[in-house]
NUBA-25802 format. One record per residue (C-alpha): residue in one letter; y, z negated, x negated. Coordinates in steps of 0.1 Angstrom, whole numbers, padded with zeros to 4 digits, always signed. Example, Ala and Ser with C-alpha at 12.3 -4.5 7.8 and 13.67 -1.06 7.14 Angstrom:
# residues 2
a-0045-0078-0123/s-0011-0071-0137/
END
This chain:
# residues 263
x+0299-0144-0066/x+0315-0108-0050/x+0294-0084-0049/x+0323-0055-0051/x+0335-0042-0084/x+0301-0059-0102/x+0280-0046-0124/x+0243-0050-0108/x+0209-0045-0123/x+0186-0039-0096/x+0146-0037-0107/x+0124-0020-0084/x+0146+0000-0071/x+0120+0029-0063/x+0097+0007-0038/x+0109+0006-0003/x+0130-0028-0001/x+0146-0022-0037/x+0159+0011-0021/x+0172-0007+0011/x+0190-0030-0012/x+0204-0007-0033/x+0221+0011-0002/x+0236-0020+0008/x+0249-0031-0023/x+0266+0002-0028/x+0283+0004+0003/x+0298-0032-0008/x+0316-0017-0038/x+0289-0024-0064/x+0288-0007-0097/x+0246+0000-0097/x+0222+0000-0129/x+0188+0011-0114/x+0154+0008-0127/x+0121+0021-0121/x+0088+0037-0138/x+0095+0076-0122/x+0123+0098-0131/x+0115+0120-0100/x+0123+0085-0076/x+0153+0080-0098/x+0175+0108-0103/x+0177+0112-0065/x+0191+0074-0057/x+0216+0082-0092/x+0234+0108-0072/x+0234+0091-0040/x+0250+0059-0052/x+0267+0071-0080/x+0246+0048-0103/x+0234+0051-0137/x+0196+0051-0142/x+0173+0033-0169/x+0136+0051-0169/x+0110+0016-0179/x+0081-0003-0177/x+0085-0035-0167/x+0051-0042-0182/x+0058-0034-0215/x+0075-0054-0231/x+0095-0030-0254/x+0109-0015-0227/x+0122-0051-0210/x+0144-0055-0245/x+0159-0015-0242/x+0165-0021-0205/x+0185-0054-0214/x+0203-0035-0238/x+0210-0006-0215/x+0221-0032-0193/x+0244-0051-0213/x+0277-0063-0193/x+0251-0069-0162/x+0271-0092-0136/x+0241-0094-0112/x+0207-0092-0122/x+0183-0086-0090/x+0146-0089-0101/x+0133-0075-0074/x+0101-0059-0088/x+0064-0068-0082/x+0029-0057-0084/x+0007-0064-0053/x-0017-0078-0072/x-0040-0090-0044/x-0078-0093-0050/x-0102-0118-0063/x-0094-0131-0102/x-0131-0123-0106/x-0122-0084-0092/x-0093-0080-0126/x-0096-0066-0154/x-0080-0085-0185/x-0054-0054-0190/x-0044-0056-0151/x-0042-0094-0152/x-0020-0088-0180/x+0001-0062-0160/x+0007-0081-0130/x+0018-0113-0154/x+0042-0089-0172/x+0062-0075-0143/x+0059-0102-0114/x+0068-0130-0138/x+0077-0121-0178/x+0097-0093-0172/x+0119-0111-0150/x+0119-0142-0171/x+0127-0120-0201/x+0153-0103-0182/x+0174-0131-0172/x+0169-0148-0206/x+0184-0115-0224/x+0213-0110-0196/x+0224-0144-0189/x+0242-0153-0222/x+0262-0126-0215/x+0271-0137-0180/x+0277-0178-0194/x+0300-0160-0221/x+0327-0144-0194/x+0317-0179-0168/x+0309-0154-0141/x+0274-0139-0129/x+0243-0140-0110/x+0208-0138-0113/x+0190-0138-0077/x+0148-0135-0082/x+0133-0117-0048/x+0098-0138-0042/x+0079-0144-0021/x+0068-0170+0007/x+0036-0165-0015/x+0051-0184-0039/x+0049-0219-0018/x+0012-0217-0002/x-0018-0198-0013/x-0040-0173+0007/x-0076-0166+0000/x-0076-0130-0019/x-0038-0139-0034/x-0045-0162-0065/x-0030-0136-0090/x+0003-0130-0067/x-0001-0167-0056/x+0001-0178-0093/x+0036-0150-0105/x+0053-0160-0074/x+0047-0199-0079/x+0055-0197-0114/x+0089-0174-0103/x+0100-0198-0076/x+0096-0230-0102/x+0113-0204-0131/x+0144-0198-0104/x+0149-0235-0096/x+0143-0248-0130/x+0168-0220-0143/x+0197-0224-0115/x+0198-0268-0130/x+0198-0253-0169/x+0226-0235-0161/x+0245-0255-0135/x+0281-0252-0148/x+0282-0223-0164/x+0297-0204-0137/x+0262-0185-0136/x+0241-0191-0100/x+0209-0189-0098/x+0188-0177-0064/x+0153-0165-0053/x+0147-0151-0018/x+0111-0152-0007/x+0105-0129+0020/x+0072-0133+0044/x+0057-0099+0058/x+0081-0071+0060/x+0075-0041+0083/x+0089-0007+0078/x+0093-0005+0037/x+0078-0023+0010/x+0044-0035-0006/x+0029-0049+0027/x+0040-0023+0049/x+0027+0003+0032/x-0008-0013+0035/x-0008-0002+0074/x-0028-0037+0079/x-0019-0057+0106/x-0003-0094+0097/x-0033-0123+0093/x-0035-0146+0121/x-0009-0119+0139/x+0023-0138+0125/x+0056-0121+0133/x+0069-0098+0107/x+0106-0095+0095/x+0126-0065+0090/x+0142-0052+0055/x+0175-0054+0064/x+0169-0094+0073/x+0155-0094+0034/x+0190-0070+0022/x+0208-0097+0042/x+0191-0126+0022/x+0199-0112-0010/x+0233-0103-0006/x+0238-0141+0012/x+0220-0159-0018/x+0244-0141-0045/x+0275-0147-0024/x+0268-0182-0018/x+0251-0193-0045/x+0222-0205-0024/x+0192-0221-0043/x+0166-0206-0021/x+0167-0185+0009/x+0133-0183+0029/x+0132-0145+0048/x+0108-0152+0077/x+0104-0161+0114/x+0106-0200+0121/x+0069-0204+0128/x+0059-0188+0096/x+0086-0207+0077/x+0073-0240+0096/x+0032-0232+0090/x+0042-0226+0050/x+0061-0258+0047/x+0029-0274+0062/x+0007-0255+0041/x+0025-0265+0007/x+0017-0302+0017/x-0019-0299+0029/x-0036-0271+0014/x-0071-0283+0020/x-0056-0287+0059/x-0042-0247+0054/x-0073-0234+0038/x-0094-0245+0072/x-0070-0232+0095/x-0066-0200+0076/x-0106-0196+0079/x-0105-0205+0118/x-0079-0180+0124/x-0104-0152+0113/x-0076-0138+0088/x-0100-0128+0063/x-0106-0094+0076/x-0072-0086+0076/x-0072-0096+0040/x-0098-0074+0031/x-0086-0048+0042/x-0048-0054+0026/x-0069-0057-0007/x-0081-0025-0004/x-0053-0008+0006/x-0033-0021-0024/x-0060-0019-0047/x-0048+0011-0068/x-0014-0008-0072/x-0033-0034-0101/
END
């Protein structure tokens, strides 16, 4: 799929790697559709790209349908926004399990569901979901992000076979931990276990490859962190010891904390 002259909905667009992506994707010729929560983050990126803006709530579900509409003609959808949603289940609420459900995993499920007609109807498009490594091996303190980001990498592969032929592709790029912008680096935590870090432009990079090649799943990490997931998706009980030997609970705790007001 190019990139240039398309139509691209980008969600999440006021965190820190939604903006790197949005920059990129401009300078490539793209015709943006941004969305986030705050007018105030908004309206700046409108003017500097040129895009037009859609003010909603990816966890309400009224505003999921209005953005759809607002969106209609979308070439690209990017569902790029998520909720931290670190914590013990027993730490939730039932309104901010519910929240982190409705923007990690319905919204973008909703989202593709209400653009992609469109997209089978002209045989052209692309929807590319931006995971998580989270989404192949669980952490202690992750089960609510553990669970969206399993359920959006299954949702992205499952989706990419049902429309296989349609001319529509279908991605997800799961990043590890990103330093400089987004939902981890703003925790100021160190990484657990001190695993290298990758930087947003490697995670701009994997986006833009996994819409132009239509690659299933791109994996945005260094090789030993790509290597100890793959292991831990096999033998969790294994992972779950050498996460606990590693002393990376500490470091958890305190990225809970940080992102705690995020739920």
């Amino acid at each position: 799929m190019h990139i240039a002259g398309a139509t691209v909905l980008l969600t999440g667009v006021t965190g820190g790697i939604g903006g790197a992506i949005a920059a990129e994707l401009s300078a490539r010729g793209a015709h943006l559709v941004l969305t986030g929560r705050r007018k105030e983050a908004l309206e700046p990126l409108a003017d500097r790209y040129g895009a037009r803006t859609v003010l909603a709530d990816l966890a309400d579900a009224e505003d999921v349908g209005r953005l759809a509409e607002e969106a209609a003609g979308t070439d690209i959808l990017i569902a790029n926004a998520a909720l931290p949603s670190s914590g013990d289940l027993l730490d939730y609420t039932p309104a901010q399990i519910d929240r982190a459900l409705a923007v990690n995993l319905r919204a973008p499920a909703m989202l593709a569901r209400l653009l992609a007609p469109g997209m089978v109807a002209r045989g052209r498009g692309h929807i590319c979901f931006v995971g998580s490594l989270s989404g192949m091996a669980a952490t202690k303190s992750s089960s609510l992000y553990n669970a969206t980001k399993f359920g959006l990498r299954g949702l992205s592969l499952a989706l990419r076979q049902d429309l296989h032929g349609t001319g529509v592709g279908v991605s997800i790029v799961q990043p590890g931990f990103v330093r400089d912008l987004g939902m981890f680096a703003d925790t100021g935590s160190p990484t657990p276990g001190g695993v290298r870090t990758v930087a947003p432009h490697q995670v701009v990079r994997g986006v833009t490859r996994a819409i132009e090649r239509n690659a299933a799943e791109i994996n945005v990490a260094p090789l030993e962190l790509r290597f100890l997931t793959k292991i831990a998706s096999q033998f969790p009980g294994f992972a779950e010891r050498v996460q606990r030997r590693v002393g990376a609970e500490k470091t958890l705790d305190a990225i809970v904390t940080a992102q705690r007001t995020s739920r």
